[in-house]
C-alpha positions in Angstrom: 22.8 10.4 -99.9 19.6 11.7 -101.4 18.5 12.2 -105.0 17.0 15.5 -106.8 13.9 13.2 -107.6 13.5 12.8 -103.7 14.2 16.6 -103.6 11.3 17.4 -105.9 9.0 15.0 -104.2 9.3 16.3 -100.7 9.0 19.6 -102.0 5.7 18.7 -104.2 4.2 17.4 -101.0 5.6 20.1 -98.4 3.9 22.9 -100.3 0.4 20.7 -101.5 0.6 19.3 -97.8 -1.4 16.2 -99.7 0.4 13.1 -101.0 -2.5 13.1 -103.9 -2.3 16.4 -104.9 1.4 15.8 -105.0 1.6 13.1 -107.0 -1.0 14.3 -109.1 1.1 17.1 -110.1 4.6 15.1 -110.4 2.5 13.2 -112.6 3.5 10.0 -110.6 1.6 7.6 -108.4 1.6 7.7 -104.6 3.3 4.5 -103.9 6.1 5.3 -105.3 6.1 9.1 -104.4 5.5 7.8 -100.6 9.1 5.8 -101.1 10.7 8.7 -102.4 10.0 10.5 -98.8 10.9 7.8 -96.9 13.9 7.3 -98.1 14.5 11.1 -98.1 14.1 11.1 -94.2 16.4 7.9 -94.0 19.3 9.3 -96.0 18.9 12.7 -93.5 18.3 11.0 -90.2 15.3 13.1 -89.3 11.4 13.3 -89.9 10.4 16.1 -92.0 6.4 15.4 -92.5 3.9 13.7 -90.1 1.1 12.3 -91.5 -1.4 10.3 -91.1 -4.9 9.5 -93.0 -6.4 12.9 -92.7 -3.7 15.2 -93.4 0.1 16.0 -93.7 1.9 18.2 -91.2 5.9 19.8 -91.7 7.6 18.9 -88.6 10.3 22.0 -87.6 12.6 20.2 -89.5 10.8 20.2 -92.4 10.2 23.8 -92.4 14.0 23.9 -92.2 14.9 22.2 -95.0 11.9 22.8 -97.5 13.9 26.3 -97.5 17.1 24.4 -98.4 15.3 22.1 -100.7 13.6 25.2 -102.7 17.5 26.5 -103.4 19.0 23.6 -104.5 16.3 22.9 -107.2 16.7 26.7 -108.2 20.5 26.2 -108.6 19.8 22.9 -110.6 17.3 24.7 -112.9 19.8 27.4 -113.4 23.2 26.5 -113.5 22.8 25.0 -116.7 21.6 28.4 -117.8 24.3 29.6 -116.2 27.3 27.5 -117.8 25.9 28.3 -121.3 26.1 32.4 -120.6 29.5 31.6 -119.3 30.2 29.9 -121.9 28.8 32.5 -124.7 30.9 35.3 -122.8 27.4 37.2 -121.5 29.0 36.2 -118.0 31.8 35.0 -115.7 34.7 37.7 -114.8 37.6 39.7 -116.6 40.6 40.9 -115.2 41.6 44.1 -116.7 44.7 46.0 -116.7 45.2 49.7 -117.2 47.4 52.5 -117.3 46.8 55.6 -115.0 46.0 57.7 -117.9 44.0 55.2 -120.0 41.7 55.4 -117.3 40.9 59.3 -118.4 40.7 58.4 -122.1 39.0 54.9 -122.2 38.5 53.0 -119.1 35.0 54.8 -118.0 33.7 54.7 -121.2 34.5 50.8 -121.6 33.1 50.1 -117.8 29.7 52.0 -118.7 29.8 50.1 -122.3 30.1 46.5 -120.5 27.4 47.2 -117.7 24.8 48.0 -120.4 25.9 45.3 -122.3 27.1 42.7 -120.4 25.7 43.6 -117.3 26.7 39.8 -115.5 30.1 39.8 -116.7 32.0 41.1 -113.7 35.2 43.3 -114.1 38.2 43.6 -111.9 40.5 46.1 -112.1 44.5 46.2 -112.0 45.9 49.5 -112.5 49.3 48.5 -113.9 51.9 50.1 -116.5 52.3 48.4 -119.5 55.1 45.7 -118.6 53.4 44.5 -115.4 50.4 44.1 -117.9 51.9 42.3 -120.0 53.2 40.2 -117.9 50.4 39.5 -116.8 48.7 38.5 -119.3 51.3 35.8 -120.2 50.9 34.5 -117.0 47.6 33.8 -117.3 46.6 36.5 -114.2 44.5 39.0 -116.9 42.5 39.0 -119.3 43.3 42.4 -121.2 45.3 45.3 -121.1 44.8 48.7 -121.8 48.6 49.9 -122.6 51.3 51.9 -124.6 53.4 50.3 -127.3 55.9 49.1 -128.0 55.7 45.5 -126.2 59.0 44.2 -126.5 59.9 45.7 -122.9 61.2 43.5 -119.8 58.8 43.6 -116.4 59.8 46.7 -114.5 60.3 44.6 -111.6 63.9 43.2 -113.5 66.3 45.6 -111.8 67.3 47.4 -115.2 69.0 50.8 -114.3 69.6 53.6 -116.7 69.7 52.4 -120.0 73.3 52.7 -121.7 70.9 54.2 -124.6 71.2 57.7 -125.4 68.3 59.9 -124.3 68.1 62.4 -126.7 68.3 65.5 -124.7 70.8 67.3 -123.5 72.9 65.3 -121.3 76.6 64.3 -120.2 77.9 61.8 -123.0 74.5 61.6 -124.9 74.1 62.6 -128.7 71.0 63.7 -129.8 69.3 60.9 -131.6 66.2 59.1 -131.5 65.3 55.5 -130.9 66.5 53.2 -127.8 67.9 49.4 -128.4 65.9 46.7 -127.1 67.5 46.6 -122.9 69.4 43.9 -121.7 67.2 40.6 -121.1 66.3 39.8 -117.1 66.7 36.2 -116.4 64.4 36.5 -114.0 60.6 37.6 -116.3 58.4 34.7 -116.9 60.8 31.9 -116.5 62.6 33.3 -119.6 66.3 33.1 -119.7 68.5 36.2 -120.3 69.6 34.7 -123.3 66.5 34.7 -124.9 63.9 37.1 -126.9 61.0 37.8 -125.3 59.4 38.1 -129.2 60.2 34.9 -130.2 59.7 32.5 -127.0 56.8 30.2 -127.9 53.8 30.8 -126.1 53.7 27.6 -124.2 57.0 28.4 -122.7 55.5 31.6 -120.8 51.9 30.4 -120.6 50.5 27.5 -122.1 47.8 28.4 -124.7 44.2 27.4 -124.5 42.0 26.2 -126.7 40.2 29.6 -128.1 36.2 29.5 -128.3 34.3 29.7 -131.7 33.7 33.3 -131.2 33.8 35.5 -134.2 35.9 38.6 -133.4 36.6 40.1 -136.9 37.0 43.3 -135.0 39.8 41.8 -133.2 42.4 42.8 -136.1 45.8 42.5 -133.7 48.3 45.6 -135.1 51.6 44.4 -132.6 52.5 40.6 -132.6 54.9 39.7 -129.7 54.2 36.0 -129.1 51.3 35.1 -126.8 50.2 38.9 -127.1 48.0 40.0 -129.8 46.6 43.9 -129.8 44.9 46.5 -131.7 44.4 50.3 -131.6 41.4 51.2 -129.3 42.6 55.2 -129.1 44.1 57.9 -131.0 44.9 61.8 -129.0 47.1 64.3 -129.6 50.3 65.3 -127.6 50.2 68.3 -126.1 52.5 70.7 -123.9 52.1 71.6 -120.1 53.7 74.5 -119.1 53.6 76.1 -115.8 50.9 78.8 -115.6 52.6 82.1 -116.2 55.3 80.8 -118.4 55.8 82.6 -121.6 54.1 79.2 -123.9 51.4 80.1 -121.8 51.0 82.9 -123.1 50.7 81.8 -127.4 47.7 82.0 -129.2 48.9 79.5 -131.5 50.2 75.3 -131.6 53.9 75.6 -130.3 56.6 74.4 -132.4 59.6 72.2 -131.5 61.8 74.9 -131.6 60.1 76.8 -129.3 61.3 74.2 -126.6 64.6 75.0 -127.4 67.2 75.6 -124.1 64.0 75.1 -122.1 64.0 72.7 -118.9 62.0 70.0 -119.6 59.8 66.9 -117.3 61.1 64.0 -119.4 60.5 60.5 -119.2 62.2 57.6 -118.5 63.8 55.5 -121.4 63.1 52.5 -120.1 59.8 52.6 -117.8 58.1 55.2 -120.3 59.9 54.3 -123.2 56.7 55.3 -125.4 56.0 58.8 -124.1 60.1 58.8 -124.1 60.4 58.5 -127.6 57.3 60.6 -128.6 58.8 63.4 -126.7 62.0 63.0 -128.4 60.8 62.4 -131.8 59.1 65.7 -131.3 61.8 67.8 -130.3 64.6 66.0 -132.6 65.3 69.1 -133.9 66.5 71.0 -130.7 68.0 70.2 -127.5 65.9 71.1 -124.0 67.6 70.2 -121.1 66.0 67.2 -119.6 65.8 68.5 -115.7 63.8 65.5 -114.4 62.8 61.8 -115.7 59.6 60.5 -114.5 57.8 57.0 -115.3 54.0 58.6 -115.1 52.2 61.3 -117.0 50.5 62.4 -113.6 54.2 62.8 -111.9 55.4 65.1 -115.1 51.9 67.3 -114.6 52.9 68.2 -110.9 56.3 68.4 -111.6 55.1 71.4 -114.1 52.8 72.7 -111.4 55.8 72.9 -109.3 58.1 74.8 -112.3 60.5 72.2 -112.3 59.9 72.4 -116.4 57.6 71.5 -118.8 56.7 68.8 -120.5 55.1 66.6 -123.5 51.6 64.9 -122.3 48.5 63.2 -123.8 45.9 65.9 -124.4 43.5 63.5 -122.3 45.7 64.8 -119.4 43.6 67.5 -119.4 41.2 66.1 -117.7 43.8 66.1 -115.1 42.6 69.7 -113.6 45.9 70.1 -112.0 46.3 73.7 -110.5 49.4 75.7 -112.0 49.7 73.8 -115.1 48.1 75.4 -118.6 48.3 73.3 -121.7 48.8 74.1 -125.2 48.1 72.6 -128.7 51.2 71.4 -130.6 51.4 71.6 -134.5 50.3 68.7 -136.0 49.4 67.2 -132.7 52.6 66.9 -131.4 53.1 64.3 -134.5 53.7 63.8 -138.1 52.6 66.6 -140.9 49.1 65.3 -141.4 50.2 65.2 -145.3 53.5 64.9 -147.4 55.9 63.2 -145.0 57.0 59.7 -146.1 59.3 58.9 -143.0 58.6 55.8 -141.3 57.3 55.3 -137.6 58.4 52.9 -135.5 56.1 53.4 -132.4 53.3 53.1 -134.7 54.5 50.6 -137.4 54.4 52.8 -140.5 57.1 52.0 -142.0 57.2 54.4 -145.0 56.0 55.2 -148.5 53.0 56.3 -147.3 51.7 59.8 -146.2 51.0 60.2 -142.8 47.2 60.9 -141.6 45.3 61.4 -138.1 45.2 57.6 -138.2 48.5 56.8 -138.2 50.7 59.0 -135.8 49.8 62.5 -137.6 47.8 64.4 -135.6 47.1 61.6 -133.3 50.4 60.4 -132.3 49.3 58.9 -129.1 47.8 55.3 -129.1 46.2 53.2 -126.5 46.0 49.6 -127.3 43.9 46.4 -126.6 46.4 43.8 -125.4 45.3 40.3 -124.7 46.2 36.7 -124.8 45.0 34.5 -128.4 45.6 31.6 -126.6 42.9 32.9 -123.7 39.9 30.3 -123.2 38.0 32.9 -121.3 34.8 33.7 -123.6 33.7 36.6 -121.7 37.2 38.4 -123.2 35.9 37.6 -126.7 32.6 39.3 -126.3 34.6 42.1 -124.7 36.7 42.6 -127.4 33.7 42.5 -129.9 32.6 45.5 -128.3 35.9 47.8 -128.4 34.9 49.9 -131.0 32.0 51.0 -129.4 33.8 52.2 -126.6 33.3 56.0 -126.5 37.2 57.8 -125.5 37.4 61.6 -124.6 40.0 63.3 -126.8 
């Protein structure tokens, strides 16, 4: 086996083709810079430079593996370069998740934030619903989420059918009331048994925690706290209403009102799959009953189901962006949420709990939120300097 110092010498003399020269600028004798090439060419079986009193000639294989030589003192010189950016965040990978429609709002805006910024760190992207993302995160296979609240929900994946919950639309045997309790518990998510809570198994138990880096990240606030996720708000929009184009909403010049959803056929969402845009929809219209037609798990599927007049439907105003033919969207008063001033009722989706008046901060005329989502526990520094630059992220309301 050779040695870097042999590396270095053959190298000095390859490219000064002059065992003086060489050792002259290893700053070494030529004895023992002559020993260092011998047993180079020992340890590798082959000669790699005739010489002779007069001069010093690269033999083919030489030629071959000055090239080799040349890379392997680069990689020496740099790796440790390499493992202290790694190890400051400023490079290595992160695996993000995101929603279908966080990629209108935030995801561009985040990708064009970390190439200008952290232009080595390389990004791979999961396009997941929330559950699966987190998930995923406790299992150690990403980094961060882009998702919808609550987090408290089992993995898709677990086989739950409709929820024994009432909906709060019109519907056979189901009262008009909002909120959904927590589903029954899959035996089968993250090695968690079906007797237990998901919000109070320890995090070693899903994924065991790693030692978190010195990094400050006082911008990392965390607003949810299911074990072994933390998260914070990264995006606030407004609902709004798709209607088919043509339909008499269309045709309002001003923010419809719940009760003009009244006896209407509506694109609802699932209960358990979309609880969040679920309960937004119903919190909205609690004060009159539209007849959920369809239940759909994405915000996409409700747009073209629209398009198609199969109803209408509450969506994020970043849906938009969308451009789907046949569907016109309109403004909702107070943004599909809470009376920006005055109302003291709690909010469960966004964690007011009361006693205070709502703003556009927290669910008033900004109902919808996108959160952050990651692991505390995560040893990956590149997440770290990602999360330090959240706030900078530009969304599109």
């Amino acid at each position: 086996m050779f040695t870097l110092d042999q590396i270095r010498a053959f190298v000095a003399v390859a490219e000064e083709l002059h065992f003086g020269r060489a050792a002259e600028r290893l700053r070494m004798t030529q004895p023992p810079l002559s020993r260092h090439i011998q047993k180079l060419e020992r340890a590798i079986g082959v000669t790699l430079l005739e010489r002779d009193n007069r001069r010093v000639i690269l033999t083919e294989a030489g030629r071959g593996f000055l090239e080799d030589a040349r890379h392997m003192l680069s990689l020496v010189e740099t790796a440790g370069d390499r493992a202290r950016r790694i190890a400051a965040g400023a490079s290595g990978t992160l695996r993000l998740g995101f929603t279908a429609v966080s990629a209108i709002s935030v995801l561009g805006g985040l990708l064009r934030l970390l190439a200008e910024r952290l232009p080595e760190v390389d990004v791979i992207l999961h396009e997941q619903v929330t559950a699966r993302q987190l998930d995923g995160i406790l299992r150690g296979e990403l980094d961060l989420g882009l998702a919808r609240p609550p987090f408290d929900l089992p993995h898709p994946s677990s086989g739950l059918g409709t929820p024994h919950a009432p909906s709060g639309f019109d519907s056979p045997g189901a009262p008009s009331r909002l909120g959904l309790p927590r589903p029954p518990s899959d035996p089968t998510v993250a090695g968690i048994s079906a007797d237990r809570d998901l919000a109070r198994v320890p995090i070693n138990t899903v994924h065991p925690a790693a030692t978190r880096p010195p990094t400050d990240i006082n911008a990392a606030r965390p607003t949810y706290h299911l074990t072994g996720i933390d998260s914070r708000v990264i995006f606030r929009e407004p609902l709004c209403a798709a209607v088919p184009t043509g339909h008499a909403l269309a045709a309002l010049d001003r923010p419809l009102a719940p009760e003009d959803f009244a006896g209407l056929p509506m694109v609802s969402y699932h209960p358990v799959r979309s609880r969040y845009f679920h309960e937004l929809t119903v919190r909205f219209l609690s004060a009159v009953r539209p007849r959920a037609e369809q239940q759909v798990h994405q915000i996409l599927t409700a747009a073209l189901l629209v398009a198609a007049g199969r109803g209408v439907a509450l969506v994020p105003a970043s849906a938009r962006s969308l451009g789907i033919e046949g569907v016109v969207f309109r403004d909702l008063v107070h943004g599909g949420g809470s009376p920006p001033s005055g109302s003291r009722s709690g909010n469960p989706m966004t964690g007011n709990e009361g006693g205070e008046p709502a703003t556009e901060n927290d669910g008033g005329l900004h109902p919808v939120e996108l959160h952050a989502v990651w692991n505390p526990g995560s040893a990956n520094p590149a997440l770290w300097r990602v999360l330090d630059l959240l706030d900078d992220v530009e969304g599109q309301d």
